[in-house]
Biotite code that builds the C-alpha atoms (Angstrom):
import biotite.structure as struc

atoms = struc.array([
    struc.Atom([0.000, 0.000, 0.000], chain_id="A", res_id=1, res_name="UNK", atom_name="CA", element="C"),
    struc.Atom([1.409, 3.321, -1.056], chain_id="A", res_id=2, res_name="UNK", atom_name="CA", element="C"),
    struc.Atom([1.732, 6.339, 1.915], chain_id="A", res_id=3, res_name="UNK", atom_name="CA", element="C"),
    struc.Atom([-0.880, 8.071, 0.323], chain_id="A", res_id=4, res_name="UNK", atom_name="CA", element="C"),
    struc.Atom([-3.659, 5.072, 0.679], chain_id="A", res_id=5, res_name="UNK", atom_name="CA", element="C"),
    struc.Atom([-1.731, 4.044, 4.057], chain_id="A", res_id=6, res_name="UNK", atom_name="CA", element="C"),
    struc.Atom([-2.587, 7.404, 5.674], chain_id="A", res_id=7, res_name="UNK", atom_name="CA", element="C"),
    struc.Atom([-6.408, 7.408, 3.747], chain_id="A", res_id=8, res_name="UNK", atom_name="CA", element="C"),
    struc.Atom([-6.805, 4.007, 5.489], chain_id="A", res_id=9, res_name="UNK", atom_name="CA", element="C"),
    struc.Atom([-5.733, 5.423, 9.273], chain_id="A", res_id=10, res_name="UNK", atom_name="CA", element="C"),
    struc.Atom([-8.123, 8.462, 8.227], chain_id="A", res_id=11, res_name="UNK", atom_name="CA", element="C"),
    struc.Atom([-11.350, 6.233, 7.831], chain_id="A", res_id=12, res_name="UNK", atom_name="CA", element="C"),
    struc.Atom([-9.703, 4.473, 10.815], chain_id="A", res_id=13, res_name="UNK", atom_name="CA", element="C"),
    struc.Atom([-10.059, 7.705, 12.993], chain_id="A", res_id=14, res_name="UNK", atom_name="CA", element="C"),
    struc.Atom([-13.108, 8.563, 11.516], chain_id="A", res_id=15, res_name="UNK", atom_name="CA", element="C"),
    struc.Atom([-15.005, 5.140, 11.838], chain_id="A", res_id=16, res_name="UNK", atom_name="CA", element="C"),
    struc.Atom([-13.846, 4.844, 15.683], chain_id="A", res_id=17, res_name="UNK", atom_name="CA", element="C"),
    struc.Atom([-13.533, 8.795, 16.856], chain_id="A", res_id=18, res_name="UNK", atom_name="CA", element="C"),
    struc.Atom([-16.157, 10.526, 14.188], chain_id="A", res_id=19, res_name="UNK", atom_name="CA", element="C"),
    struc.Atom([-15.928, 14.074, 12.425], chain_id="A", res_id=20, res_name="UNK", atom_name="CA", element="C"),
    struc.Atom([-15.822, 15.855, 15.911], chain_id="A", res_id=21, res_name="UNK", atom_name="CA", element="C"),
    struc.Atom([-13.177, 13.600, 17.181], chain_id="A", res_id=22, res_name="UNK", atom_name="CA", element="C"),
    struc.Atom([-10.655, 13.641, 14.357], chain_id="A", res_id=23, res_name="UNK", atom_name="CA", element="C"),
    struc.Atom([-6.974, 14.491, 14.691], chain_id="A", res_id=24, res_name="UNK", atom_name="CA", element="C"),
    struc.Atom([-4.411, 14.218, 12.391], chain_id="A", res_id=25, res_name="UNK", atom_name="CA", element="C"),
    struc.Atom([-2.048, 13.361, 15.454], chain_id="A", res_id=26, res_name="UNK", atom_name="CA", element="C"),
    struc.Atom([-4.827, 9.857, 15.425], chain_id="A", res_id=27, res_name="UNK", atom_name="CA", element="C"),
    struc.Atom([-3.976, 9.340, 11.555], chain_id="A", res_id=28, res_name="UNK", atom_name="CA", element="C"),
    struc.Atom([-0.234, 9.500, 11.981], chain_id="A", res_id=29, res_name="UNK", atom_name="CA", element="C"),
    struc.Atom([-0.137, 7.570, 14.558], chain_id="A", res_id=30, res_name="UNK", atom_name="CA", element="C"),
    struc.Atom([-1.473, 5.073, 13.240], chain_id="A", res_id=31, res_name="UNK", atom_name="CA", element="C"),
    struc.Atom([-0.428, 5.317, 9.192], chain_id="A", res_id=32, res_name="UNK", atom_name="CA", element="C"),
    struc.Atom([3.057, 5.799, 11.105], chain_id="A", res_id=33, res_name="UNK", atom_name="CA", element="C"),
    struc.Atom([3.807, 8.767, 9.175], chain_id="A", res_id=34, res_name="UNK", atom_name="CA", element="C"),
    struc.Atom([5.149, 12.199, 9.943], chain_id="A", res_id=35, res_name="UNK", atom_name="CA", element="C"),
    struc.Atom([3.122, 14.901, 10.154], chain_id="A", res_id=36, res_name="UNK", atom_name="CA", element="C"),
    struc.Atom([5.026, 16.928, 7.147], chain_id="A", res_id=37, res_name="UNK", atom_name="CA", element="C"),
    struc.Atom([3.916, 13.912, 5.476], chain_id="A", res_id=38, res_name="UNK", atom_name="CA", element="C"),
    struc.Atom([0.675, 13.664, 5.821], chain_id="A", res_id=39, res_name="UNK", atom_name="CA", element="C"),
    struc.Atom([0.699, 17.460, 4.856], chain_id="A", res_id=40, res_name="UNK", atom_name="CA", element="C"),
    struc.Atom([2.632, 16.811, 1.741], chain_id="A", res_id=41, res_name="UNK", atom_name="CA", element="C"),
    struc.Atom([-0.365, 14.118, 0.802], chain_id="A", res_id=42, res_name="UNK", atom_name="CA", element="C"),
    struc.Atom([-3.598, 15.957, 1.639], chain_id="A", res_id=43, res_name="UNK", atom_name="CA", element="C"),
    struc.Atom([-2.614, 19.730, 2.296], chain_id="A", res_id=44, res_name="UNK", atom_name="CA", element="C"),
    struc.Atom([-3.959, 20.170, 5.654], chain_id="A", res_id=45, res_name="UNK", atom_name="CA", element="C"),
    struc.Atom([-6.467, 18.514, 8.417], chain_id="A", res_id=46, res_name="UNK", atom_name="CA", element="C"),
    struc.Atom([-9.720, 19.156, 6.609], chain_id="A", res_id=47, res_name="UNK", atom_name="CA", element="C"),
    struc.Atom([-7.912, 18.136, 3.103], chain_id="A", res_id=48, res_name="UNK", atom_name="CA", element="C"),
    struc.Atom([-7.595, 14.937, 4.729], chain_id="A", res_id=49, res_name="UNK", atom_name="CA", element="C"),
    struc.Atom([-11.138, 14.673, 6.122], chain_id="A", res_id=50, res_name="UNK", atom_name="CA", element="C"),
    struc.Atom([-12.747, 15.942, 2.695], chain_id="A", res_id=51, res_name="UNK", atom_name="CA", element="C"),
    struc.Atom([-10.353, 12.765, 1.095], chain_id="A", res_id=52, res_name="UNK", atom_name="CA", element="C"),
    struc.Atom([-11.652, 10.000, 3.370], chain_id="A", res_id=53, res_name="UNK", atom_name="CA", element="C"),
    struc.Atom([-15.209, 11.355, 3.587], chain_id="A", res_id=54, res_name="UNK", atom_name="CA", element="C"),
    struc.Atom([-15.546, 11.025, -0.366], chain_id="A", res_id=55, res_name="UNK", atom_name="CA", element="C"),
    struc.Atom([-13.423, 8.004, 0.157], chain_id="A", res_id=56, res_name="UNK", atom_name="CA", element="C"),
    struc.Atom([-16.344, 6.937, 2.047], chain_id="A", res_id=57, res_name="UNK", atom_name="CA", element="C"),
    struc.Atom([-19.015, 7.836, -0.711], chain_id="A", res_id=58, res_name="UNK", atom_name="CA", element="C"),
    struc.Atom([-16.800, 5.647, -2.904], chain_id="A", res_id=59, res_name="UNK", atom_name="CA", element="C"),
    struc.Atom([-16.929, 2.417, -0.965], chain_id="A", res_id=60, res_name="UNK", atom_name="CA", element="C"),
    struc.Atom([-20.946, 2.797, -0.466], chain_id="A", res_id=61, res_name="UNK", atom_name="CA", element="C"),
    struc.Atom([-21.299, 3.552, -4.174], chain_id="A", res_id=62, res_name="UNK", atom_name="CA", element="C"),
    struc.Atom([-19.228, 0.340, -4.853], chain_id="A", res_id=63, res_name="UNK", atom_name="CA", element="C"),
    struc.Atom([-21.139, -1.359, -2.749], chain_id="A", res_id=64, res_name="UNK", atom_name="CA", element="C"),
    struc.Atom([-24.191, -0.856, -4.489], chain_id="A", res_id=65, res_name="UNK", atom_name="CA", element="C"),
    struc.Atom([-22.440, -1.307, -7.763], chain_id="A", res_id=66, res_name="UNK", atom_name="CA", element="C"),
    struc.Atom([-21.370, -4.810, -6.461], chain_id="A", res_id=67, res_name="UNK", atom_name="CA", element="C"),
    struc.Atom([-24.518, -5.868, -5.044], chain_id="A", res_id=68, res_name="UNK", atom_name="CA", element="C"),
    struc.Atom([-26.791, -8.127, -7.397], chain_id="A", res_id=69, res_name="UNK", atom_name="CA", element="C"),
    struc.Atom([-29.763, -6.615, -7.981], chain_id="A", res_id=70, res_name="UNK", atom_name="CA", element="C"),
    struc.Atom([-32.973, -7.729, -8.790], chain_id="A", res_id=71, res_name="UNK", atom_name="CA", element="C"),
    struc.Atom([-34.745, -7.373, -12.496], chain_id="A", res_id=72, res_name="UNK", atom_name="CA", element="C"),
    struc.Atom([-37.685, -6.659, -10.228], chain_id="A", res_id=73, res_name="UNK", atom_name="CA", element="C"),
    struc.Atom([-37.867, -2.616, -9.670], chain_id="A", res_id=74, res_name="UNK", atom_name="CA", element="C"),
    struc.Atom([-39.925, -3.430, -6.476], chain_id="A", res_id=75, res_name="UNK", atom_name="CA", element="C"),
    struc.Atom([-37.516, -5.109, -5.206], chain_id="A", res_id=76, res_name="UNK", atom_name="CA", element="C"),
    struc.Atom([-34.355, -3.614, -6.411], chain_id="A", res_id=77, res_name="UNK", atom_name="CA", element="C"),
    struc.Atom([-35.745, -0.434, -4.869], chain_id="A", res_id=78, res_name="UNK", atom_name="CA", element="C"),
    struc.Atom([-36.095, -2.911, -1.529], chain_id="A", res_id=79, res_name="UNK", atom_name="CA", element="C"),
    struc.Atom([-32.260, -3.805, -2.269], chain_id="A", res_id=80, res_name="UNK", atom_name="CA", element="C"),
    struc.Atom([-30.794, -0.537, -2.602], chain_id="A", res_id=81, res_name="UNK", atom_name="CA", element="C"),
    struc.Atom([-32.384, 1.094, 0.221], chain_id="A", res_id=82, res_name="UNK", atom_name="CA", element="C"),
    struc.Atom([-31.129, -2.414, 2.274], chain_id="A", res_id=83, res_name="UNK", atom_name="CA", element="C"),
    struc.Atom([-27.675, -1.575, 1.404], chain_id="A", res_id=84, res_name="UNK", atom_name="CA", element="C"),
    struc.Atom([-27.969, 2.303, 2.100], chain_id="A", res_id=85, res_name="UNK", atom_name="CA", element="C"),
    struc.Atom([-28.860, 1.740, 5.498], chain_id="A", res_id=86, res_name="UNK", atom_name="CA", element="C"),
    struc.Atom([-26.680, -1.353, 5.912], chain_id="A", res_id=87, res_name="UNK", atom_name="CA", element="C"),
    struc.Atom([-23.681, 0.703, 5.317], chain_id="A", res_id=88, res_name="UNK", atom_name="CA", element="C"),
    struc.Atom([-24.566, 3.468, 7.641], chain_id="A", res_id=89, res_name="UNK", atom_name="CA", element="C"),
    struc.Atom([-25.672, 0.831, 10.561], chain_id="A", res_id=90, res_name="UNK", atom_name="CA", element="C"),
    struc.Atom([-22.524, -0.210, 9.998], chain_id="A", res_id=91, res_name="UNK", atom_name="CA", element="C"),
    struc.Atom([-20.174, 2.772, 10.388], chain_id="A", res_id=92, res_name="UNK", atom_name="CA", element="C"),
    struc.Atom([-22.904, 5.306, 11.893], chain_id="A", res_id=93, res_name="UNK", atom_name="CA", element="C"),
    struc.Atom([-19.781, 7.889, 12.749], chain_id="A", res_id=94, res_name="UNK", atom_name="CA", element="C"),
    struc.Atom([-18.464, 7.530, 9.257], chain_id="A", res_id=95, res_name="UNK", atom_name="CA", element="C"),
    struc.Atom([-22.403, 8.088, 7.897], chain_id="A", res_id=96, res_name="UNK", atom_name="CA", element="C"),
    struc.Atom([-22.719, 11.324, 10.216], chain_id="A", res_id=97, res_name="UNK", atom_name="CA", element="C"),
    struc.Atom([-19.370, 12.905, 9.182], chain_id="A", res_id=98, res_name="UNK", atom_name="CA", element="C"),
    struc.Atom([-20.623, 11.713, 5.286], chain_id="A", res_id=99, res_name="UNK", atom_name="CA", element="C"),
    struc.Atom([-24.036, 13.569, 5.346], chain_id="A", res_id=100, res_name="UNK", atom_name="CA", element="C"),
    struc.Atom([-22.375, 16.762, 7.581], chain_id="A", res_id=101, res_name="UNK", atom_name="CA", element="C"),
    struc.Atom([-20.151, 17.462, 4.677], chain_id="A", res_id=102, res_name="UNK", atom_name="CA", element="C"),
    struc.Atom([-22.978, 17.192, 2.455], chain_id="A", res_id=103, res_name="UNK", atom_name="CA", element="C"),
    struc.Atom([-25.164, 19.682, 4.557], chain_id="A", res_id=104, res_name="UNK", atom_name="CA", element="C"),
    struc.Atom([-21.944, 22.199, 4.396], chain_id="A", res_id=105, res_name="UNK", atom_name="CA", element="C"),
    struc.Atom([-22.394, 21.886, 0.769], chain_id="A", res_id=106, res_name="UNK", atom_name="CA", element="C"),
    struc.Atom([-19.735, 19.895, -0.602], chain_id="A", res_id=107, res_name="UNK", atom_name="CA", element="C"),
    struc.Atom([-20.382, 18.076, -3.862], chain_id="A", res_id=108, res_name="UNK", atom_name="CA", element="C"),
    struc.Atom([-19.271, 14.672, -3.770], chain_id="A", res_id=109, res_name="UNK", atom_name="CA", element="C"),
    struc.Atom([-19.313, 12.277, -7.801], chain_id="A", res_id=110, res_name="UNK", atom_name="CA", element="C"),
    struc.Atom([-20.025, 8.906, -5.604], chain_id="A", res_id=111, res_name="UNK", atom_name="CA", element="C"),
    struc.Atom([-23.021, 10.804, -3.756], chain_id="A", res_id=112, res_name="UNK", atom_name="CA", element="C"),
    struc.Atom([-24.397, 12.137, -6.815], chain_id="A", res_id=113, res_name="UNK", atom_name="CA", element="C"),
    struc.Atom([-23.983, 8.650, -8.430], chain_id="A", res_id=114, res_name="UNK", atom_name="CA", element="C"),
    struc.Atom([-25.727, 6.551, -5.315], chain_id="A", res_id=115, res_name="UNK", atom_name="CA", element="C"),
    struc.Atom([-28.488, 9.116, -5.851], chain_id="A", res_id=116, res_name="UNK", atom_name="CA", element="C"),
    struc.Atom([-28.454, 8.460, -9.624], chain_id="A", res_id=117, res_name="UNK", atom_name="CA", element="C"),
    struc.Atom([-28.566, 4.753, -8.994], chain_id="A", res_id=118, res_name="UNK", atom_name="CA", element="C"),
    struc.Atom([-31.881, 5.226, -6.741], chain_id="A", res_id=119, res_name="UNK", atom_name="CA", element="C"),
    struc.Atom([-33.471, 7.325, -9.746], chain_id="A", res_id=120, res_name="UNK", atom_name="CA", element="C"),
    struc.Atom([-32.600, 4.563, -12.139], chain_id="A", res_id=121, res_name="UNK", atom_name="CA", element="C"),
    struc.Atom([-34.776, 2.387, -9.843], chain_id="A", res_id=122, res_name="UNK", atom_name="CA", element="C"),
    struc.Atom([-37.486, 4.328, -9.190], chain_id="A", res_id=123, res_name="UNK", atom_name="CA", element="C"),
    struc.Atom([-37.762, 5.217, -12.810], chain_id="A", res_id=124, res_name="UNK", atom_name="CA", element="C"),
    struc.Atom([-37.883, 1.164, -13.884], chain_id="A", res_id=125, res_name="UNK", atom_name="CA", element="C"),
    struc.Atom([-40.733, 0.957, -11.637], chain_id="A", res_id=126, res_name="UNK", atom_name="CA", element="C"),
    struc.Atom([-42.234, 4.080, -13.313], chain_id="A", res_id=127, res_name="UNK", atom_name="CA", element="C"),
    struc.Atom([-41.571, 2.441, -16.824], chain_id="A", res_id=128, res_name="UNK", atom_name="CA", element="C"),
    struc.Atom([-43.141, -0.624, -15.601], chain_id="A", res_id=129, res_name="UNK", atom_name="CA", element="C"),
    struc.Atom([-46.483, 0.964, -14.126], chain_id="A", res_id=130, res_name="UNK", atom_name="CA", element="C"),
    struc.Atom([-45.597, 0.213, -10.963], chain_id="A", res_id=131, res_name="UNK", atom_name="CA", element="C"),
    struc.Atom([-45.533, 4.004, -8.892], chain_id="A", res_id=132, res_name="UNK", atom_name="CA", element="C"),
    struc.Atom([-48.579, 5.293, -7.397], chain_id="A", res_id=133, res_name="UNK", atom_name="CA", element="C"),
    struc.Atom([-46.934, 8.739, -6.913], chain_id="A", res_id=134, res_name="UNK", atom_name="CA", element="C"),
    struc.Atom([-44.750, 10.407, -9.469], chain_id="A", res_id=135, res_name="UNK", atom_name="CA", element="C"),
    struc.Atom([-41.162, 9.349, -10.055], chain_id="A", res_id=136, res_name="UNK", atom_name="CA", element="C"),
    struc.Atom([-40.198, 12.663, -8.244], chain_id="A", res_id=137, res_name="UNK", atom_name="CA", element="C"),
    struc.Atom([-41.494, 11.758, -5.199], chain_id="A", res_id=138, res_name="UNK", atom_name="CA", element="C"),
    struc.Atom([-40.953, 8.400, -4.796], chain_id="A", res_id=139, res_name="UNK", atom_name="CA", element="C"),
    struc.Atom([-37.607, 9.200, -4.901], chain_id="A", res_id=140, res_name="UNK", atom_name="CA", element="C"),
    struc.Atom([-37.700, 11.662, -2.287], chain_id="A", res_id=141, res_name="UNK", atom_name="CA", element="C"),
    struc.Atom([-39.644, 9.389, -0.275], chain_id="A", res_id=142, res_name="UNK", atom_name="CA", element="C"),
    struc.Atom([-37.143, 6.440, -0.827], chain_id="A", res_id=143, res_name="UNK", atom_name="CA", element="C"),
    struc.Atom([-34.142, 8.627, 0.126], chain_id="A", res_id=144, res_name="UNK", atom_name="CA", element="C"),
    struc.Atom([-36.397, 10.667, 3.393], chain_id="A", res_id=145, res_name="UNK", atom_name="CA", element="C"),
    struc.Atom([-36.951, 7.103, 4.486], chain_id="A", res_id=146, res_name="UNK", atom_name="CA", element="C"),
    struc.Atom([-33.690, 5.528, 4.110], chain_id="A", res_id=147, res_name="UNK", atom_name="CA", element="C"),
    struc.Atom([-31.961, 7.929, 5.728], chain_id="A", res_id=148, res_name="UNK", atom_name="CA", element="C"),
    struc.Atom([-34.405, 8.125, 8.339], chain_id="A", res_id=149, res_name="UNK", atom_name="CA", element="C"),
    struc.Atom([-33.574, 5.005, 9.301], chain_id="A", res_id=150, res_name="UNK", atom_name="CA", element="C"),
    struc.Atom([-29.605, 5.802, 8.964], chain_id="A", res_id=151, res_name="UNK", atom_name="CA", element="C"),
    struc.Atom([-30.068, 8.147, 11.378], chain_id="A", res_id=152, res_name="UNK", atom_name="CA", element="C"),
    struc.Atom([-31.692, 5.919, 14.020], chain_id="A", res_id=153, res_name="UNK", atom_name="CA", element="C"),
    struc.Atom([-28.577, 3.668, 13.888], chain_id="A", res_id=154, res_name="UNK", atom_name="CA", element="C"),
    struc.Atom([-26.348, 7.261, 13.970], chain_id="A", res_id=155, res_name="UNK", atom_name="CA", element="C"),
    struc.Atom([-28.056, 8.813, 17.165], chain_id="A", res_id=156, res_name="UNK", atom_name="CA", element="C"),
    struc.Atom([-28.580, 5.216, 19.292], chain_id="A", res_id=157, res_name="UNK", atom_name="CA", element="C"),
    struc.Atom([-25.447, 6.572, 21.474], chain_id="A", res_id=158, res_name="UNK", atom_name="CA", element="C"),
    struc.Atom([-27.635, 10.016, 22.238], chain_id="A", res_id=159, res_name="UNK", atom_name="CA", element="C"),
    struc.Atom([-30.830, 8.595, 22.224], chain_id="A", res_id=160, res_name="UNK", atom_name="CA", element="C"),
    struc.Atom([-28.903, 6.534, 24.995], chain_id="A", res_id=161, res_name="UNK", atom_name="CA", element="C"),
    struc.Atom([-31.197, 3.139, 23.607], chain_id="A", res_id=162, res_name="UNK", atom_name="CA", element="C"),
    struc.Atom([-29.960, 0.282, 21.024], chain_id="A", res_id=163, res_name="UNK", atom_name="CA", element="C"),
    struc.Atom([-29.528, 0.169, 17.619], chain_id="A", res_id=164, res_name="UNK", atom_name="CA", element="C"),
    struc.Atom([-32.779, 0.090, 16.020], chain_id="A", res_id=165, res_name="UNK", atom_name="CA", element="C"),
    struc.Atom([-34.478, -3.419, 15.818], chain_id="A", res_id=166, res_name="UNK", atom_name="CA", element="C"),
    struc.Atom([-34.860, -5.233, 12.460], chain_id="A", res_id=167, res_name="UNK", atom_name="CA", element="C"),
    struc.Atom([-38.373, -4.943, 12.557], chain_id="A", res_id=168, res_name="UNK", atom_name="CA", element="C"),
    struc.Atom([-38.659, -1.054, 13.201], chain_id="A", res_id=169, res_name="UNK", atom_name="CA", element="C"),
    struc.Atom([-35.841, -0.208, 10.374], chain_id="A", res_id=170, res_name="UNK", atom_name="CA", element="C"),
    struc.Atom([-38.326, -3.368, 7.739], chain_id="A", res_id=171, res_name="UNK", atom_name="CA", element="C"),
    struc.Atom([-41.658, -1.302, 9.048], chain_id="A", res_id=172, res_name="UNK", atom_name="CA", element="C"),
    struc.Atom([-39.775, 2.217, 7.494], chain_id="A", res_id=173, res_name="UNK", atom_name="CA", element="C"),
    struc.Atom([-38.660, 0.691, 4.549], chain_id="A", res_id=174, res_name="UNK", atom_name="CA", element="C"),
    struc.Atom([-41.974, -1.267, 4.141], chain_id="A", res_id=175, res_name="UNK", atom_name="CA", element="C"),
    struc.Atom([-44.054, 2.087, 4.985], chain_id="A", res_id=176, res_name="UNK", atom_name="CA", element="C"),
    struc.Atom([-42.355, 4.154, 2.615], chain_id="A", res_id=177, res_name="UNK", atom_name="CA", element="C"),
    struc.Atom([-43.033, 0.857, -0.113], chain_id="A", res_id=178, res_name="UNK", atom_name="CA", element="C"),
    struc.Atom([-46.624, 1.060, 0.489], chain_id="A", res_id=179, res_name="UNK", atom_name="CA", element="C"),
    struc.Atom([-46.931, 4.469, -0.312], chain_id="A", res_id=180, res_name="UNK", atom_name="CA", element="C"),
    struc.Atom([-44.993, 4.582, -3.499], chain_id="A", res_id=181, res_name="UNK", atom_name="CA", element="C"),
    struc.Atom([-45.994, 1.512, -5.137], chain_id="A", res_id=182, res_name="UNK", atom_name="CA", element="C"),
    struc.Atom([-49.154, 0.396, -6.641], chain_id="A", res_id=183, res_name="UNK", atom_name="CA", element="C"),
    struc.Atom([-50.472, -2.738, -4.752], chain_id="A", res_id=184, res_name="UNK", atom_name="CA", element="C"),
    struc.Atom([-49.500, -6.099, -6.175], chain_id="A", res_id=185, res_name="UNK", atom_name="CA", element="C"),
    struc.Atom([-52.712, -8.309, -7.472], chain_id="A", res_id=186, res_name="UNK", atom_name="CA", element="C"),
    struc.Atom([-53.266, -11.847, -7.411], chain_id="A", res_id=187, res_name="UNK", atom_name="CA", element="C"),
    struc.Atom([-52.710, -11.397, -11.364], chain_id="A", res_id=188, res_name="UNK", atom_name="CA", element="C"),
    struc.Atom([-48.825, -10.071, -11.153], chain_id="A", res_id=189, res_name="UNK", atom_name="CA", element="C"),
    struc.Atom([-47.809, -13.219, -9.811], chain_id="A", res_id=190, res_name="UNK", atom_name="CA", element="C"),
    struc.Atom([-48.735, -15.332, -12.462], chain_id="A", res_id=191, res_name="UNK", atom_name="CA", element="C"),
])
């Protein structure tokens, strides 16, 4: 692994274990073992570094999508992709929080827009396929309200001082926000 990845890897370290609020370069060389002139050569300064492993971040969910096999179904492909959205930020909730700040301070991330792209894709094969009961615009804003809606519940568990959510309340979100978008399968569609 080349110094550059080495320190990216001890950033998403710090920043999966620590979160936005908590991150220190001191953390990253520590643990790249790398000087700090180093690190400063690579990414400029502290925040260079942050903005690097936070689109970092975008990258490996986008790629994660890209390498999940997804259904021919929309209905469930739509089920699928919002599955692996929240997976990712039950997963590294700190990592998810410092990913959506940056996006609320207006940054413009490719592997954002392109997860976002990938949802539109699916809501729009539903559309093609008859199968929205609200427009295409909508759905999607409902599929991405409710899917990070439920990323959050998994981000604020520590403040909320409870759990992680349950399976069934994160399935009951997902499944609401299904209901509403989609038109009602018949007895007919399953022949």
């Amino acid at each position: 692994m080349n110094t550059y990845d080495k320190i990216l890897a001890a950033a998403l370290k710090v920043l999966e274990e620590e979160g936005g609020a908590q991150f220190s370069t001191r953390a990253v060389t520590s643990i790249a073992q790398v000087t700090a002139p180093t690190l400063y050569h690579h990414f400029g300064n502290a925040d260079g570094l942050l903005s690097a492993a936070i689109v970092e971040a975008f990258k490996q969910l986008f790629e994660s999508k890209v390498a999940a096999v997804e259904s021919t179904i929309p209905e469930i492909a739509l089920r699928q992709g919002w599955d692996d959205y929240v997976r990712f930020a039950a997963a590294r909730p700190r990592i998810y929080a410092a990913m959506m700040g940056r996006l609320l301070e207006g940054a413009h991330i490719e592997a954002a827009d392109q997860s976002h792209q990938a949802l539109v894709k699916n809501i729009q094969r539903a559309a093609d396929e008859g199968k929205l009961a609200v427009s295409a615009e909508a759905a999607a804003d409902l599929v991405w309200a409710s899917a990070n809606t439920a990323s959050w519940l998994y981000v604020t568990a520590q403040i909320r001082k409870s759990p992680p959510p349950q399976p069934d309340v994160v399935d009951l979100i997902r499944e609401s926000v299904m209901q509403i978008i989609l038109i009602p399968r018949t007895d007919a569609d399953s022949e």
